[in-house]
Every structure is written in C-alpha cells, then in structure tokens.
VEXDREN-2710 file (C-alpha; in Angstrom, 1 decimal):
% VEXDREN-2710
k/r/px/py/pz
1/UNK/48.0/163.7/134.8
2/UNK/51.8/164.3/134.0
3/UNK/52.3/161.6/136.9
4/UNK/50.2/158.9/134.8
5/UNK/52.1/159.9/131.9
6/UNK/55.5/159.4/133.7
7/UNK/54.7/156.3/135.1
8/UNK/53.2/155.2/131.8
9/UNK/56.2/156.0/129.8
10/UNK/58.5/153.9/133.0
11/UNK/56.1/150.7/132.5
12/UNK/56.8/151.0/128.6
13/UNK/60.6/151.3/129.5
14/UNK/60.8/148.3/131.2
15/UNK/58.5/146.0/129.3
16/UNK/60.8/147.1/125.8
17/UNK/63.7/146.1/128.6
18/UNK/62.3/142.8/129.2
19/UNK/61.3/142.0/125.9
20/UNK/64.9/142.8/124.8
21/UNK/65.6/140.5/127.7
22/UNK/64.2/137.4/126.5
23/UNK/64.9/138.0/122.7
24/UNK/68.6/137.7/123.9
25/UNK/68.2/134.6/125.9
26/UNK/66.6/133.2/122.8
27/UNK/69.3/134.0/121.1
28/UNK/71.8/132.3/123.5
29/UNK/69.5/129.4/123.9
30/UNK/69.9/129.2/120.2
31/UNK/73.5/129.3/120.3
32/UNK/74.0/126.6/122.8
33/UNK/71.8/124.2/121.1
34/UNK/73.8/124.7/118.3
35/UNK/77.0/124.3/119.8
36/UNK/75.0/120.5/121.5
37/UNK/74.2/119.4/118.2
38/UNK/78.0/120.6/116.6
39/UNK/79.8/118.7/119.8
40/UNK/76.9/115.6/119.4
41/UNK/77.4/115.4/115.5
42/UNK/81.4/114.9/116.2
43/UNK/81.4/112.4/119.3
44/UNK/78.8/110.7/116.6
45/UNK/81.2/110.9/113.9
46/UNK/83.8/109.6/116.5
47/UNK/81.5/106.7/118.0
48/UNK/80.9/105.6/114.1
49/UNK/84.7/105.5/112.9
50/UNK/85.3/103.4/116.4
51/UNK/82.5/100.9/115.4
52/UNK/84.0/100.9/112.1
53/UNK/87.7/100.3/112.9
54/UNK/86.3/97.7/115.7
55/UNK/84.3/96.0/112.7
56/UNK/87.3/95.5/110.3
57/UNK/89.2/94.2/113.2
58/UNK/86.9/91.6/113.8
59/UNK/86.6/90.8/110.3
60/UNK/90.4/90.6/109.7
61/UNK/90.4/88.2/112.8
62/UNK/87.7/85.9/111.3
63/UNK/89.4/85.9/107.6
64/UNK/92.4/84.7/109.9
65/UNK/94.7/88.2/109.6
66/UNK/95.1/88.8/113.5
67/UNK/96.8/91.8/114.0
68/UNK/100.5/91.7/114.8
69/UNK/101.3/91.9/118.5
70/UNK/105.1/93.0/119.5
71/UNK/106.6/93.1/115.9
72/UNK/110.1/92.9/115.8
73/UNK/112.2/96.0/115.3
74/UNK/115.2/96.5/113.1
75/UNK/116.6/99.2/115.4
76/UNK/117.2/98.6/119.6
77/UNK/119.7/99.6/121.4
78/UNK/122.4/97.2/122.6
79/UNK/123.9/96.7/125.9
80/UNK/127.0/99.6/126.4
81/UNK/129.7/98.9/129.2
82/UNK/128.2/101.9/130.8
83/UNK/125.2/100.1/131.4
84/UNK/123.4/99.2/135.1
85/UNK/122.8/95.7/134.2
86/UNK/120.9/92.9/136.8
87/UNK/121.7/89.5/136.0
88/UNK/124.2/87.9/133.7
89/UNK/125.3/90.1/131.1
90/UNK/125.6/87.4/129.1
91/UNK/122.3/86.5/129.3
92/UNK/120.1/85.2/126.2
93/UNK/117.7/87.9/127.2
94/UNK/118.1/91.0/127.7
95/UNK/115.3/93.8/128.7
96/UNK/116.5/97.4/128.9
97/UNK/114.1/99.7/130.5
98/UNK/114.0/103.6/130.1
99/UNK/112.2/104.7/132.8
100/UNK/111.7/108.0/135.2
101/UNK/111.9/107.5/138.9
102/UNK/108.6/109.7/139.9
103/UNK/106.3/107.5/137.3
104/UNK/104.1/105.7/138.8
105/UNK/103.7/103.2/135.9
106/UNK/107.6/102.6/136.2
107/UNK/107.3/101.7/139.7
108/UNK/104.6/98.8/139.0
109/UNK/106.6/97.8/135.9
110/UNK/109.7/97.4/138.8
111/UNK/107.8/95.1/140.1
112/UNK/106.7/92.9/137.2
113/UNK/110.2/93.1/135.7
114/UNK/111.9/91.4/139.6
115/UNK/109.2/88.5/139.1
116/UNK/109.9/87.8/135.4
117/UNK/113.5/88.0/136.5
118/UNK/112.6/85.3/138.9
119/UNK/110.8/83.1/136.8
120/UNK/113.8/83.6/134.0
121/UNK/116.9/83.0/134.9
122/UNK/118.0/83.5/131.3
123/UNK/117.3/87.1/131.5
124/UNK/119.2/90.3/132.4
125/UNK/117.7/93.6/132.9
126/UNK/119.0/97.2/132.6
127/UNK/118.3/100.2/134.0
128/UNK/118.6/103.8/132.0
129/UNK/117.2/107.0/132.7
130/UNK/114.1/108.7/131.2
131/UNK/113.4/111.6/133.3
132/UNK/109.9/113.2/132.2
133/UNK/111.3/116.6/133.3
134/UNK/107.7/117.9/131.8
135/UNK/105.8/115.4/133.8
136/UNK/108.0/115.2/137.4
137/UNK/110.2/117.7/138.2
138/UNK/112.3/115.7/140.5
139/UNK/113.0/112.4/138.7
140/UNK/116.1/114.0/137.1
141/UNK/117.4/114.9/140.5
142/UNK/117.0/111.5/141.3
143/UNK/118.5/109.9/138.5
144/UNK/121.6/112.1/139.2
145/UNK/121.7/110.5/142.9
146/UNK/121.8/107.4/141.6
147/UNK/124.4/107.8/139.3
148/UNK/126.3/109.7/142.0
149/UNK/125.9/106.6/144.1
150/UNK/126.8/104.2/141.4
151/UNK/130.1/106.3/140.4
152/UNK/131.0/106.0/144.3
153/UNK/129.5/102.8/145.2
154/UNK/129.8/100.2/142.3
155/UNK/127.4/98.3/141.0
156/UNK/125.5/96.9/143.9
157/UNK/125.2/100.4/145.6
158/UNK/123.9/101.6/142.5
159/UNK/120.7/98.6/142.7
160/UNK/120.3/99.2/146.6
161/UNK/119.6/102.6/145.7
162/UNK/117.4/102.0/143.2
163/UNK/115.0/100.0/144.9
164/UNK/115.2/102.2/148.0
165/UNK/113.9/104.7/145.9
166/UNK/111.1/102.8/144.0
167/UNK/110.3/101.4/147.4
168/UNK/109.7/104.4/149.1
169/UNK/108.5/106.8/146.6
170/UNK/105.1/107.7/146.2
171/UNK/105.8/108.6/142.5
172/UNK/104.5/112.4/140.3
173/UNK/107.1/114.0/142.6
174/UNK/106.3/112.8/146.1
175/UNK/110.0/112.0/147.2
176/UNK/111.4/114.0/150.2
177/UNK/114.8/114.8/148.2
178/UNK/116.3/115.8/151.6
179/UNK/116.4/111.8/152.1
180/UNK/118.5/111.0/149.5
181/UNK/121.8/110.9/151.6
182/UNK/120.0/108.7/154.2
183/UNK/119.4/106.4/151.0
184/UNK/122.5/106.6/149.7
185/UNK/124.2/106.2/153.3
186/UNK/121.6/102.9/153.2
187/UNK/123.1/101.8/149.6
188/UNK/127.1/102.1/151.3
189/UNK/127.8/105.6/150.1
190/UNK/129.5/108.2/152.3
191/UNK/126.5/110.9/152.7
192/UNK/129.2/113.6/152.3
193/UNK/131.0/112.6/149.3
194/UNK/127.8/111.6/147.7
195/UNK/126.4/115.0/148.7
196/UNK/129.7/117.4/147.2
197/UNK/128.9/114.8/144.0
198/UNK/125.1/115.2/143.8
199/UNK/124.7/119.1/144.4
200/UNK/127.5/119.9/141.9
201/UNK/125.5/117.6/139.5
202/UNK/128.4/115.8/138.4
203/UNK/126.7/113.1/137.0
204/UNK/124.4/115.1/134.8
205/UNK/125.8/114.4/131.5
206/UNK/125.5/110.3/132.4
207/UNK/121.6/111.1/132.5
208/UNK/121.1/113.2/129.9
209/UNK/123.3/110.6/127.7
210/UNK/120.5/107.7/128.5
211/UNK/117.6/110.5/127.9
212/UNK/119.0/111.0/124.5
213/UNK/119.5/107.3/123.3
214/UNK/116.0/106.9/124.7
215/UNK/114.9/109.7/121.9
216/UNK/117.1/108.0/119.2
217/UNK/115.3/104.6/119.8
218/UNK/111.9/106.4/119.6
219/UNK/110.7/106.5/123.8
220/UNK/108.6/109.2/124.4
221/UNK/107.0/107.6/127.4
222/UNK/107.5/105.6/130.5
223/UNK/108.4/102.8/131.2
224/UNK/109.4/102.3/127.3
225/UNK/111.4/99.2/127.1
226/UNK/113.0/96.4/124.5
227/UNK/113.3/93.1/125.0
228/UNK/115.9/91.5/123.5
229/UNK/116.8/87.8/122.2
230/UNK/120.6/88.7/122.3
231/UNK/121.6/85.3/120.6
232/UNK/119.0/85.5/118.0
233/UNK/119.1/89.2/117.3
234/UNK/115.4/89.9/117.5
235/UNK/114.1/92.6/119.8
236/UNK/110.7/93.9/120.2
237/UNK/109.5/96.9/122.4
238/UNK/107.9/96.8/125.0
239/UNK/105.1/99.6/125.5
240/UNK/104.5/101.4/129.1
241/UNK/103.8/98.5/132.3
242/UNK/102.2/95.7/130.4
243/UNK/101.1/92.7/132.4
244/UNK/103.9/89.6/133.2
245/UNK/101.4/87.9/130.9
246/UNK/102.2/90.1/127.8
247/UNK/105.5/90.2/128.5
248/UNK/105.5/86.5/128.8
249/UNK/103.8/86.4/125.0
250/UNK/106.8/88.9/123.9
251/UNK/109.2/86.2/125.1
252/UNK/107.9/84.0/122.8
253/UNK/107.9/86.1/120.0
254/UNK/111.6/86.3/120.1
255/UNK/112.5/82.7/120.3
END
C-alpha cells in the first residue's frame, strides 16, 4: 500500500512538472509571436514610408521637378603641386580621386576612370590617399609604398606602381606586402632604398595629409571623388564607382 502511495505521489510530481512544462512554452510562444508581430509592424512601417517617398518621387517627376543629379558644390579641393596627376595638368578637366588601395570598388572605378581618360583627352586625373584603416588594414601600408616609390622614382614610377598594385591585388587586404619591393623594383626603384624608406615609414605624414583633406572635403567612403571644370569653376562629386555612363552625365553638368 505505501508503494501505491509512493508511486502515486511520483505520477502527481511529474504531471505538475509537465504541466509547468507547457505553461512555459506558452508563455515563450507568446513572446515570440509578439516579438513577429513588433519586427512585422516596423518592416511595415518601413515598406509604407519607401512607397511613400517612391510616390512623391514620381509625382515631382511628372509635375516636371526631377530630382537634381550631381549638384554643384561650392567647396572642392584644388590641384596642390604635391599632387600625383595623369594627364595634362592643365587640363579643362580635372578628376581627383580619394581612394584606398585594398577597396574593391576603387579598383573597378581604376578602370572606368583609364577609359574616360581615353575617351577625353581634355581630362587629367589625380590620385590621393584614403586608406580605410577600419575597413583594410593594409591599404595604408600601401599608400606609404607608393609614396616611397614616388619620392625615389618620380612621377612615372609613382603610376607604374600604382597600377601594379591595382593590377594584382585582390582588394579587403589580399596583397602579399612581402611583394612590394618586387613592385617597386618593377616601377624603377632600388628595392633597398625603397625598403630603408618604407619600413621607417617616412612617407607617413604625405598619407595621412591626403586622409585629412579627404575629411575636410566631406569623403567618408571610397572611391569619393570630384570632378572638376577647372576653367569654369564648377565641380561636382562624384559618389563611390559610378558607371562611365554617369560620369559621362557629370561631364555635362559642368560644361
């Protein structure tokens, strides 16, 4: 009898157990269907403002108020002596590039920017640093090589270099940086003397100069880029690798 009263009281035990069990998975079902309907009600909320913004778009456009494309800026930056510049300095056009050599972006924009060149002869393009330390750890090693080979180089050692690297590079830090001397060898630079001027950093503060009159001018991303009617004095900017085609409609905007 005191066995059947044992077991009794065990069976009651776990049938309070399991009914505790499932009035707490109630409870959590309860929650997460809350939490559905709370994340559903703001994607909602989201999905209606989008409709809404795309709605008075559309209506400025058919009451003839397209929005402005590439409006033209007040403040650019303007060509220094400093500057690595492709092309005729004196050209008309001018497109100065802040850019970070582990972006991927910036290494398709290198590529539209060598065909608009082509197509332009009018135009000159410069190069400055915009290393996205954050983002890619080595792009402001890199920039630092470059302005090592430039310092013992020239010029046209500095451009070899610079499309070695945009060549090769697999961008978001996939550069071997035990290469570099090879490259700068490749770009007419004594691996040795560019090697004492690249580990010492010596061109650090020539980088960090560009970084900061890429802050001043508002860049916080890259490639951020102006283009610039140097005759005329209009400039607009030129946001992360655009098509040849919009920067073809920015050429005209500037005329």
């Amino acid at each position: 009898m005191v066995e059947y009263l044992s077991t009794m009281a065990a069976d009651k035990k776990i049938l309070e157990q399991i009914d505790s069990l499932q009035k707490t998975v109630k409870i959590l079902v309860f929650i997460v269907l809350l939490l559905f309907l709370a994340t559903g009600a703001l994607f909602y909320k989201d999905y209606v403002r989008s409709g809404e913004t795309d709605r008075a778009a559309a209506a400025a456009q058919a009451n003839g108020e397209p929005q402005e494309q590439f409006p033209l800026l007040e403040e650019y930056p303007k060509l220094e002596k400093s500057d690595h510049v492709r092309g005729n300095p004196n050209a008309k056009y001018l497109l100065i590039e802040y850019s970070d050599y582990e972006c991927p972006f910036c290494k398709r924009f290198d590529a539209t920017v060598k065909q608009l060149m082509e197509e332009n002869k009018d135009l000159a393009y410069v190069y400055r640093h915009y290393p996205l330390d954050s983002l890619h750890s080595q792009a402001r090693d890199e920039a630092i090589a470059a302005e090592c080979v430039a310092r013992l180089g020239g010029e046209d050692a500095f451009w070899v270099f610079n499309d070695i690297i945009y060549e090769v590079t697999p961008s978001n830090d996939g550069l071997n940086l035990a290469e570099l001397p090879k490259y700068a060898e490749n770009a007419g630079v004594s691996a040795a003397e560019f090697m004492a001027c690249y580990e010492n950093k010596e061109t650090k503060n020539i980088v960090e100069e560009q970084f900061q009159s890429g802050v001043k001018y508002g860049i916080n991303g890259t490639p951020g880029s102006f283009l610039i009617n140097t005759k005329a004095k209009k400039a607009v900017l030129i946001p992360g690798a655009l098509p040849i085609e919009q920067i073809r409609l920015a050429l005209e905007k500037i005329q």
